[in-house]
C-alpha positions as CSV (number, residue, x, y, z in Angstrom):
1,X,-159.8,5.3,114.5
2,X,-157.4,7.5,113.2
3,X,-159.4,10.3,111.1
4,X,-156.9,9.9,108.3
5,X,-158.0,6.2,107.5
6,X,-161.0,6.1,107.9
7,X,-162.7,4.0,105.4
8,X,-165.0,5.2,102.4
9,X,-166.5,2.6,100.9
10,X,-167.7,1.0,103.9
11,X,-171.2,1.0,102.5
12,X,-173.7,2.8,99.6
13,X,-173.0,6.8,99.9
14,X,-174.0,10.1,98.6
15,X,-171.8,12.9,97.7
16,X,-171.5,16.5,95.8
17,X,-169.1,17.5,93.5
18,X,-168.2,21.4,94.2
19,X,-164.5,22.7,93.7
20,X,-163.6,25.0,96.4
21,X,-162.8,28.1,94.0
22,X,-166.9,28.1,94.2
23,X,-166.7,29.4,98.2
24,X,-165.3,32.4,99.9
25,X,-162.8,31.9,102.6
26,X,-162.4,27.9,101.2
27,X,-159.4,26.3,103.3
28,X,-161.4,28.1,106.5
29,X,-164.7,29.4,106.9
30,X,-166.3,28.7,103.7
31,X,-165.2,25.4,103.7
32,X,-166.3,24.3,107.3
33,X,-169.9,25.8,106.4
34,X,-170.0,24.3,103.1
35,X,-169.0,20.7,105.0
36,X,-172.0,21.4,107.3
37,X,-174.4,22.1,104.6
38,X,-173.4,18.5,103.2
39,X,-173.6,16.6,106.5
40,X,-177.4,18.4,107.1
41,X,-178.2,17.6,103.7
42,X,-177.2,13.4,104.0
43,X,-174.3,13.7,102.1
44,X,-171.5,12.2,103.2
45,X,-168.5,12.7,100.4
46,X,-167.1,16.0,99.4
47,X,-165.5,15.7,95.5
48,X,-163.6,18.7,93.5
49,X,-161.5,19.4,91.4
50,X,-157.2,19.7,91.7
51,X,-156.2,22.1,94.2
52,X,-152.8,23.0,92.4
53,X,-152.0,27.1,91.7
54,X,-153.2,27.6,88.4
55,X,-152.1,29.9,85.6
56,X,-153.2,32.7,83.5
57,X,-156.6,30.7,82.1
58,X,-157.6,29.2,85.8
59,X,-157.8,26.2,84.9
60,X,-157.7,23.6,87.9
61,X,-156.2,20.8,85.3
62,X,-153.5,23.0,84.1
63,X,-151.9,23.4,87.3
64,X,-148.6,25.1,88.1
65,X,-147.8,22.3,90.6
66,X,-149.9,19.1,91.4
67,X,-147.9,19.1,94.3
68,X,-148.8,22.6,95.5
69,X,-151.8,24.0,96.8
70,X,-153.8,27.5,95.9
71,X,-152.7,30.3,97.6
72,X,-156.4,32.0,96.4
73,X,-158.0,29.3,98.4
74,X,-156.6,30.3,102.0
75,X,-158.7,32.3,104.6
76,X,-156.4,35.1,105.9
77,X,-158.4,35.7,109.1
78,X,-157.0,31.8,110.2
79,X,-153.4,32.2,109.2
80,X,-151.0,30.0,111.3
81,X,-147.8,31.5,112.7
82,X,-144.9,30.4,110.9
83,X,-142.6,31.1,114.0
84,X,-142.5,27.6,115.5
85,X,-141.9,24.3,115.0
86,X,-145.0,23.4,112.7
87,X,-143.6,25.4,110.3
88,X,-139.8,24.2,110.3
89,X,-141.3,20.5,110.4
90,X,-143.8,21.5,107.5
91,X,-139.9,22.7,105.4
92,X,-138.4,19.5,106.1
93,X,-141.6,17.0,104.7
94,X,-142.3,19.1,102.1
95,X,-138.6,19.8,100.8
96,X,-139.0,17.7,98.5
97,X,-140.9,19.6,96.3
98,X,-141.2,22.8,98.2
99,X,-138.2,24.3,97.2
100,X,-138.0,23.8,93.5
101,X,-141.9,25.2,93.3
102,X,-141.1,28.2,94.7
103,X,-137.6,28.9,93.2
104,X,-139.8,28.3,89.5
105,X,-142.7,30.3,90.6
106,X,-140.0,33.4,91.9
107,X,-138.1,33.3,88.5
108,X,-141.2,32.7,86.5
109,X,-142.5,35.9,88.5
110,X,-138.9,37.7,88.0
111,X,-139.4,36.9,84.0
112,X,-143.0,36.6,83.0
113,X,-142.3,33.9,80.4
114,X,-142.3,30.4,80.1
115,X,-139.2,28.8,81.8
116,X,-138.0,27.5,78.5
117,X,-137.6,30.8,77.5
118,X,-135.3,31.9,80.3
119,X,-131.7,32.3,80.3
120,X,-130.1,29.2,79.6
121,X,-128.5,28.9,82.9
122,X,-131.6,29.2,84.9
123,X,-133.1,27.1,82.4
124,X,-130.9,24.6,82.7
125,X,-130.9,24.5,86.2
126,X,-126.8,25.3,86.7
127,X,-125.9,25.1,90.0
128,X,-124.1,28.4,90.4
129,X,-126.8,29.9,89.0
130,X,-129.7,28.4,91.6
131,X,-127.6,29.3,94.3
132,X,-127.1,32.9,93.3
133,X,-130.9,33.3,92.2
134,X,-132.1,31.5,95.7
135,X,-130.2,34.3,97.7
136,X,-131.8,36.9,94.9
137,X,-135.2,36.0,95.3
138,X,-135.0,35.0,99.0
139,X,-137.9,37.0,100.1
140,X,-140.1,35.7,97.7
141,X,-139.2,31.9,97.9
142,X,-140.1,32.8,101.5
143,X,-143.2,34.7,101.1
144,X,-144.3,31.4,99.0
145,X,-143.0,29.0,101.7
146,X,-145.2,30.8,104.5
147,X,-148.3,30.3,102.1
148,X,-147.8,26.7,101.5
149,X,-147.4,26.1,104.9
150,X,-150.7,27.7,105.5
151,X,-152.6,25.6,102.9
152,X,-151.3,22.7,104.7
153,X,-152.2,24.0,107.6
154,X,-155.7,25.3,107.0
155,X,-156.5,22.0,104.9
156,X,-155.8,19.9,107.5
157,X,-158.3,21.9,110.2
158,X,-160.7,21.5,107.0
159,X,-160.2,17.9,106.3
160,X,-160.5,17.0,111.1
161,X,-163.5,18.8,110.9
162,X,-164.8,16.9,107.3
163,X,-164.1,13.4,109.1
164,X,-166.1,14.8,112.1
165,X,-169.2,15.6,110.5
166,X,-169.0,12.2,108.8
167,X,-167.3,13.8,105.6
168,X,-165.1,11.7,103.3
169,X,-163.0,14.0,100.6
170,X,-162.6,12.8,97.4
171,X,-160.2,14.5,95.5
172,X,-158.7,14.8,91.6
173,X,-155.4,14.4,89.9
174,X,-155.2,15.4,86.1
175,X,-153.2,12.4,84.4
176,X,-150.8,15.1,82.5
177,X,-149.1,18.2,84.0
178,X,-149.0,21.7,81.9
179,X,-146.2,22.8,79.8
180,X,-145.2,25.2,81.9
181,X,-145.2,24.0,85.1
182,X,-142.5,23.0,88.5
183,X,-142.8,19.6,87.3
184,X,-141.7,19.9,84.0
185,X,-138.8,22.0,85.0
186,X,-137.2,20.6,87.6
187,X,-137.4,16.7,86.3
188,X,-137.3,17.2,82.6
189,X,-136.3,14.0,82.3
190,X,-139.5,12.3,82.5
191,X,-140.4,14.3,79.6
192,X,-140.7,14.1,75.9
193,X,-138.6,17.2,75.8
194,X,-135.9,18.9,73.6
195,X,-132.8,19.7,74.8
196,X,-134.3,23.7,75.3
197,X,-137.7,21.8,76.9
198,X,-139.8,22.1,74.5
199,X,-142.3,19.2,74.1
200,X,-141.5,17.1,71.2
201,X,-145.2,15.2,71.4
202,X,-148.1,16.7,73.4
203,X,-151.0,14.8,74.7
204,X,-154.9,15.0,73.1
205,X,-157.6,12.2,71.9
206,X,-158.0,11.0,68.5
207,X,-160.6,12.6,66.0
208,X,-164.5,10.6,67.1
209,X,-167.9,11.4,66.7
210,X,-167.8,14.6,69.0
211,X,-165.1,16.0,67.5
212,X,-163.5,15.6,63.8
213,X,-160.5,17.5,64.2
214,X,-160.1,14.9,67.9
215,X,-159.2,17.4,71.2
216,X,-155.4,18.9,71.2
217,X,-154.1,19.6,75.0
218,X,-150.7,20.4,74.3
219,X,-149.0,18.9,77.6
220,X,-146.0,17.1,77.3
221,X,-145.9,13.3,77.0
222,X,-144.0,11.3,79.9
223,X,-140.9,9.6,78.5
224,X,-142.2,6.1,80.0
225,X,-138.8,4.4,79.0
226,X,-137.3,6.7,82.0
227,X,-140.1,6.4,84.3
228,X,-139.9,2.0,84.2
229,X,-135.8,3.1,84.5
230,X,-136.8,4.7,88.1
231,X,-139.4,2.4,89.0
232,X,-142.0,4.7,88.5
233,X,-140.5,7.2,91.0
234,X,-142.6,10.5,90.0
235,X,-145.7,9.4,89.6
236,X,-145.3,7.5,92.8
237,X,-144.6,10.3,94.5
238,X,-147.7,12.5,92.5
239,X,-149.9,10.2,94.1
240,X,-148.4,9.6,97.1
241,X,-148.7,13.4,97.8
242,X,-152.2,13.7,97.1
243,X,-153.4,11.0,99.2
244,X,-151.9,12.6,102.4
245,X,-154.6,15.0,101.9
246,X,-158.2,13.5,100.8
247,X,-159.6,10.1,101.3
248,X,-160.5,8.7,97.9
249,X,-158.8,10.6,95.0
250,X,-159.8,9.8,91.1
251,X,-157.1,10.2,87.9
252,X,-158.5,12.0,85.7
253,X,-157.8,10.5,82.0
254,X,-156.8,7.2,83.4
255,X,-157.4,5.7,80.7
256,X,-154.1,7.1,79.6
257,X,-152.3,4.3,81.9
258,X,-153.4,2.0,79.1
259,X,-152.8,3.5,76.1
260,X,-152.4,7.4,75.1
261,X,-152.7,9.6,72.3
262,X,-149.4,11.0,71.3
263,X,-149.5,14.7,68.9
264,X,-146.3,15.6,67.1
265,X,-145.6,18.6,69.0
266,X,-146.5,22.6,66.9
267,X,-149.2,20.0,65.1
268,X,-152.5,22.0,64.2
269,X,-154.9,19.7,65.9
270,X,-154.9,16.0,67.3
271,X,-155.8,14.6,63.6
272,X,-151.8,14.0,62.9
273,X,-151.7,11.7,66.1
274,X,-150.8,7.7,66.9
């Protein structure tokens, strides 16, 4: 059977829940040890958290890109050579999204602000201007490339030796990406956005009995009139991407798919909401 189908509710399991920024080495060493430890212990599915870059707060549900993986999780004594054809195949899947995550991550490293704050042109996303800044920041958009490539790489060694020991992954996809994030930049359009990208209504729950004031987020709203346009084209493709790497994988806050909480965006707390 091939190892990426095989099935996971074929009967009554038991699993642990441990995100991998709990192990050293994750995507290599760590990771296989921690697998073994399950598989001694009767376990038989692996859960944690998004594996996205995160930013300043670490937070693996305010990810940088759901697409993306964390560059802090790799093992650098099981680095793959990036001088054959694994890696020029690994370009041309991933392209996708590969090239405008690490064009945003090199300008938000070239400006150390939020991209709505950059000049407009990058902003904006002008042509002329993402040519010119892709030849600028070449060496960075490739340092980048050469570490996504090796979190492919290394999770899929993790995930072969996971099915052999009988483990299942089970992975996590926050329902909302953050402000600040590939996502939001490079397809604005399935935002709630101003014309600068700035949310105009940010996600939260309403005030209940944990909370009076309710539970602000502040990540911008989809704008589902555009999605139904596309056919649902980007969260397709969200999901899509993460199953190609675990075997289960859970929405966080899908309870959003029914009905959400919408915050008038620079609102206090989630009180002022509908």
């Amino acid at each position: 059977m091939n190892a990426s189908r095989l099935p996971v509710f074929d009967r009554r399991r038991s699993g642990v829940l441990l995100h991998l920024s709990s192990l050293e080495h994750a995507l290599g060493r760590g990771g296989r040890a921690f697998v073994d430890w399950a598989a001694d212990a009767g376990f038989s599915v692996w859960q944690f958290l998004p594996l996205g870059p995160t930013g300043t707060d670490g937070s693996p549900y305010w990810v940088r890109s759901d697409s993306a993986g964390n560059a802090a999780l790799l093992d650098h004594a099981e680095l793959p050579s990036c001088d054959g054809d694994d890696y020029r195949a690994f370009l041309e899947s991933s392209k996708q999204w590969l090239d405008d995550y690490t064009l945003f991550e090199a300008l938000s490293n070239a400006h150390r602000m939020a991209w709505w704050d950059w000049p407009a042109d990058y902003r904006d996303r002008e042509p002329d201007a993402i040519t010119r800044v892709r030849a600028e920041l070449a060496s960075d958009i490739e340092r980048m490339k050469r570490e996504q490539f090796a979190f492919a790489w290394q999770w899929a060694r993790l995930r072969e030796h996971a099915h052999r020991r009988g483990v299942r992954l089970f992975g996590d996809l926050p329902f909302y990406v953050a402000p600040d994030s590939a996502e939001t930049w490079a397809h604005p359009e399935q935002f709630q956005l101003d014309g600068k990208g700035r949310a105009t209504a940010v996600a939260g729950v309403p005030p209940d009995y944990f909370s009076e004031l309710g539970q602000l987020w502040g990540n911008p709203l989809y704008d589902w009139r555009v999605m139904r346009q596309d056919g649902f084209t980007f969260w397709r493709g969200r999901v899509a991407r993460q199953l190609e790497r675990v075997d289960v994988l859970r929405i966080d806050h899908f309870r959003a798919l029914s009905a959400h909480w919408s915050v008038p965006a620079g609102a206090p707390d989630a009180r002022g909401g509908s």
